[in-house]
C-alpha positions as CSV (number, residue, x, y, z in Angstrom):
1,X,29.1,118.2,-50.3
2,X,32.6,117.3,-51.7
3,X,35.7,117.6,-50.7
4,X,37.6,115.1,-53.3
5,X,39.4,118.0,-55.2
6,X,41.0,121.5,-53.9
7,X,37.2,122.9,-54.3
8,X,34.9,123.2,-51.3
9,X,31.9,122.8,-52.1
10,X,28.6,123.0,-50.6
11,X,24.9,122.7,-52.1
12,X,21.1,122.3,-50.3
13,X,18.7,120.5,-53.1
14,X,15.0,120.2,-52.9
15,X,14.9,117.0,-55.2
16,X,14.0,119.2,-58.0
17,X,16.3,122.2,-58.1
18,X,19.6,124.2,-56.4
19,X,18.0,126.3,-53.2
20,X,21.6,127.2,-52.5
21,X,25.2,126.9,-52.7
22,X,29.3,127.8,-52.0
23,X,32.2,126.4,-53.1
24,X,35.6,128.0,-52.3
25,X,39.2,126.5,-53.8
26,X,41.7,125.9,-51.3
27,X,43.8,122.6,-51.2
28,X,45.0,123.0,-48.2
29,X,41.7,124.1,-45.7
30,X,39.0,121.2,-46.2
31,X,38.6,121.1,-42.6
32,X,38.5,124.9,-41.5
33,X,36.2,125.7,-45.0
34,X,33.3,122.9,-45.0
35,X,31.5,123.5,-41.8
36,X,31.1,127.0,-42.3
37,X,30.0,126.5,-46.4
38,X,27.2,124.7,-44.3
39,X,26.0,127.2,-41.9
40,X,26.3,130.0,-45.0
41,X,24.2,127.8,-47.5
42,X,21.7,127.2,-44.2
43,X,21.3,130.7,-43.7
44,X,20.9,131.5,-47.4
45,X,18.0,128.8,-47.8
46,X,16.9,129.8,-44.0
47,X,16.3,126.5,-43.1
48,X,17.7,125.0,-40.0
49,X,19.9,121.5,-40.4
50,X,17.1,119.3,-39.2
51,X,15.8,120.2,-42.2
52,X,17.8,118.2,-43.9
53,X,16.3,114.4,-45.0
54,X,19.2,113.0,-46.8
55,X,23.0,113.7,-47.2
56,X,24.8,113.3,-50.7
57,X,28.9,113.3,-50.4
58,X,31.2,113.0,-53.3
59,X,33.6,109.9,-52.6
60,X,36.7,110.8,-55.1
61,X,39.1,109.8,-56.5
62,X,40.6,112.2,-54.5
63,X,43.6,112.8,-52.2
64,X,42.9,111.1,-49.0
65,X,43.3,113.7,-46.1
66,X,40.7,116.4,-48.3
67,X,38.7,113.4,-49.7
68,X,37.9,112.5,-45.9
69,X,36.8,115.6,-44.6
70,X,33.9,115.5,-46.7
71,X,32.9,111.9,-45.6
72,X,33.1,112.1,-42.5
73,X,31.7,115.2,-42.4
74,X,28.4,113.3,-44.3
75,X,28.5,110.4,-42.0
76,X,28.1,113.2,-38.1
77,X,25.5,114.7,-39.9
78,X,23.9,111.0,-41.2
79,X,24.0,109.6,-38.2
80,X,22.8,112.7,-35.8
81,X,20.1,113.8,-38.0
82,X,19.3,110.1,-38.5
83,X,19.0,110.2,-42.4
84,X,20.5,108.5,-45.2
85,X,24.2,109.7,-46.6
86,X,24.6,108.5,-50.4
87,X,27.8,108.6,-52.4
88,X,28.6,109.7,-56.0
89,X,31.6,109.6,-57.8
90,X,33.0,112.9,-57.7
91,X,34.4,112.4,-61.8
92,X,30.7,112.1,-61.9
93,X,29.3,115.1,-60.7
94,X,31.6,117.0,-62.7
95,X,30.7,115.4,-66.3
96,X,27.3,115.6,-64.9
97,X,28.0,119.7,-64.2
98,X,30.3,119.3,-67.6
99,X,26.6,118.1,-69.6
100,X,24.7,121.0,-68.2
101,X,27.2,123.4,-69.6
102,X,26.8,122.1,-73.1
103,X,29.2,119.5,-73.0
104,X,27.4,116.6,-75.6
105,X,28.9,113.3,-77.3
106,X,31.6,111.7,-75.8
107,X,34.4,113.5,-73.6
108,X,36.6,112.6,-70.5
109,X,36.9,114.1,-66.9
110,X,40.2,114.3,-65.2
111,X,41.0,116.0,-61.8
112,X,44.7,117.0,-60.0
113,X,46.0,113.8,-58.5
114,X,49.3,115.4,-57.8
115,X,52.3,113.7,-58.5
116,X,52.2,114.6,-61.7
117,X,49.0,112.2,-62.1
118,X,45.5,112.5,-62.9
119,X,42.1,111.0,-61.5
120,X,40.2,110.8,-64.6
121,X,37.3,108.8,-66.8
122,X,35.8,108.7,-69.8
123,X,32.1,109.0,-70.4
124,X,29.7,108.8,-73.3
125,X,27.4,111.8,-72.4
126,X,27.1,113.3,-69.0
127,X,25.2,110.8,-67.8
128,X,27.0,107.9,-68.8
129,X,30.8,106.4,-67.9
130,X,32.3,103.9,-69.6
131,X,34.4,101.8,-67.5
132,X,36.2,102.6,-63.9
133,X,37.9,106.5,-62.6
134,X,41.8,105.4,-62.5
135,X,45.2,107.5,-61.7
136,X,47.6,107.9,-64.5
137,X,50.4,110.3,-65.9
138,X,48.9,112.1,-68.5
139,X,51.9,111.6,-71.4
140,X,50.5,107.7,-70.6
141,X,46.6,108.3,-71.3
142,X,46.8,111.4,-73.7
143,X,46.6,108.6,-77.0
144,X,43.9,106.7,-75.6
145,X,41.8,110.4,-75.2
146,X,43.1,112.1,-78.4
147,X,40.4,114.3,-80.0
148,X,37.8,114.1,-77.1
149,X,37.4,117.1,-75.2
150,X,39.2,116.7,-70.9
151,X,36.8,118.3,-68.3
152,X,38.2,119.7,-65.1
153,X,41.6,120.9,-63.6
154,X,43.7,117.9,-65.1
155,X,42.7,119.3,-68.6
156,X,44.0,122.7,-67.4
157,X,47.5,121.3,-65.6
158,X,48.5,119.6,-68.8
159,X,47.5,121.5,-71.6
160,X,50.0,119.3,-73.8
161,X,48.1,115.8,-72.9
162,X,45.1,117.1,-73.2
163,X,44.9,120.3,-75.3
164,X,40.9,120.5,-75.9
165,X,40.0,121.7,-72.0
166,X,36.6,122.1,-71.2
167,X,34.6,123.2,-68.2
168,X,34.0,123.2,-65.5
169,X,37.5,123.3,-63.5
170,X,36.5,121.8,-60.2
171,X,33.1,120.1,-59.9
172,X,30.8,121.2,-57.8
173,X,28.1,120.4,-55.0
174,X,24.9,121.7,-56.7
175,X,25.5,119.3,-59.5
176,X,26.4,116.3,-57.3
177,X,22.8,116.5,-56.0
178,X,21.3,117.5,-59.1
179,X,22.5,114.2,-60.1
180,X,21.7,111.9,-56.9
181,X,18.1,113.4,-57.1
182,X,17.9,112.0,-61.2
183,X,19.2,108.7,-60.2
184,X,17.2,108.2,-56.9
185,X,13.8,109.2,-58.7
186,X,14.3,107.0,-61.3
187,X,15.3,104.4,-59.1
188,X,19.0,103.6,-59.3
189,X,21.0,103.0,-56.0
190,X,23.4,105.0,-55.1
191,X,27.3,104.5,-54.0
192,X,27.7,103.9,-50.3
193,X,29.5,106.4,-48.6
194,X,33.3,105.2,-48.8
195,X,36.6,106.7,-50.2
196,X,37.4,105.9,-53.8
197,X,41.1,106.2,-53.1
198,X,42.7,104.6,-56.1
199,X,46.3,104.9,-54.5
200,X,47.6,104.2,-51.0
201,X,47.8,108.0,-49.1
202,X,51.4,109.3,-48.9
203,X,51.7,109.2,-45.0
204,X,52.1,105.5,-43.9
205,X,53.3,103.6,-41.0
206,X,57.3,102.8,-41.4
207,X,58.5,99.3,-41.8
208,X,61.1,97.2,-39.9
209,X,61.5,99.2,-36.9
210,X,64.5,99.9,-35.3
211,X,64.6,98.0,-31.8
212,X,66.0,100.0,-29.2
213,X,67.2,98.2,-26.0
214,X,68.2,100.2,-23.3
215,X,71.4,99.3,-21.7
């Protein structure tokens, strides 16, 4: 599951292939969407959830309040089903999902960050990033990625930063698994499941209260 971007998204994998899937976009209803993406991709498969043996959740960047959803979400169902919960970068995923499209040679990812910003990263194939996701304004990374072709919303959002936009928009859960399964079979550990939050959330506790003494 993953919850990092405005797409809900949802996806049972058998370690080899997609049984089923959902994925709805709305920024604004993480909470009221994921549970029920659960119970539909359930029923599709028609398997119950203590079918489930392991939990995959995408960990961002992302905004906090959707990014957390999904994670703690991943971690009730980890710890009552008793199963592992593994992370992967959400940027990831959607190169990953970018690469099964037809995506080849090197290219970048970049999601909505709001405030004008951008989680993104650059990768040399699908399967490969080269260095660490980070936030910027696009005007201030649009040199560095000249002439590669931008993956996800960002791309879209700023056409003038990045004017070769590619698929997919947001990324999505089948290809989160996809890729845990190719990195768990051939041995690779996974990201534990913790927020990549790249920025401090927008809500925060004020400074240098006012003390108020009653008369």
């Amino acid at each position: 599951m993953d919850t990092a971007t405005p797409a809900v998204t949802v996806a049972l994998h058998d370690g080899a292939s997609v049984i089923a899937s959902s994925g709805q976009v709305d920024a604004r209803r993480h909470g009221e969407l994921l549970l029920p993406a659960v119970d539909r991709v359930l029923a599709e498969a028609g398997v119950n959830l203590d079918a489930v043996t392991g939990v995959v959740v995408g960990v961002g960047p992302g905004p906090y309040t959707g990014l957390r959803v999904g994670l703690v979400t991943a971690a009730t169902f980890g710890s009552a089903l008793a199963v592992p919960v593994h992370g992967i970068c959400t940027l990831d995923g959607l190169a990953y999902a970018a690469g099964q499209g037809g995506l080849e040679g090197s290219f970048a990812v970049a999601t909505d960050a709001r405030r004008k910003e951008v989680y993104w990263a650059r990768y040399e194939d699908a399967r490969t990033r080269t260095g660490d996701p980070a936030v910027d304004r696009p005007a201030d990374i649009a040199e560095a990625l000249a002439g590669l072709p931008v993956a996800g919303q960002g791309a879209v959002l700023y056409p003038e930063a990045f004017p070769d936009a590619r698929g997919p928009e947001h990324v999505a859960a089948g290809a989160l698994a996809a890729l845990a399964a190719e990195r768990l079979a051939a041995g690779q550990e996974l990201l534990e499941p913790q927020p990549l939050y790249l920025r401090r959330p927008d809500a925060q506790v004020p400074k240098n209260y006012k003390v108020v003494t009653p008369k």
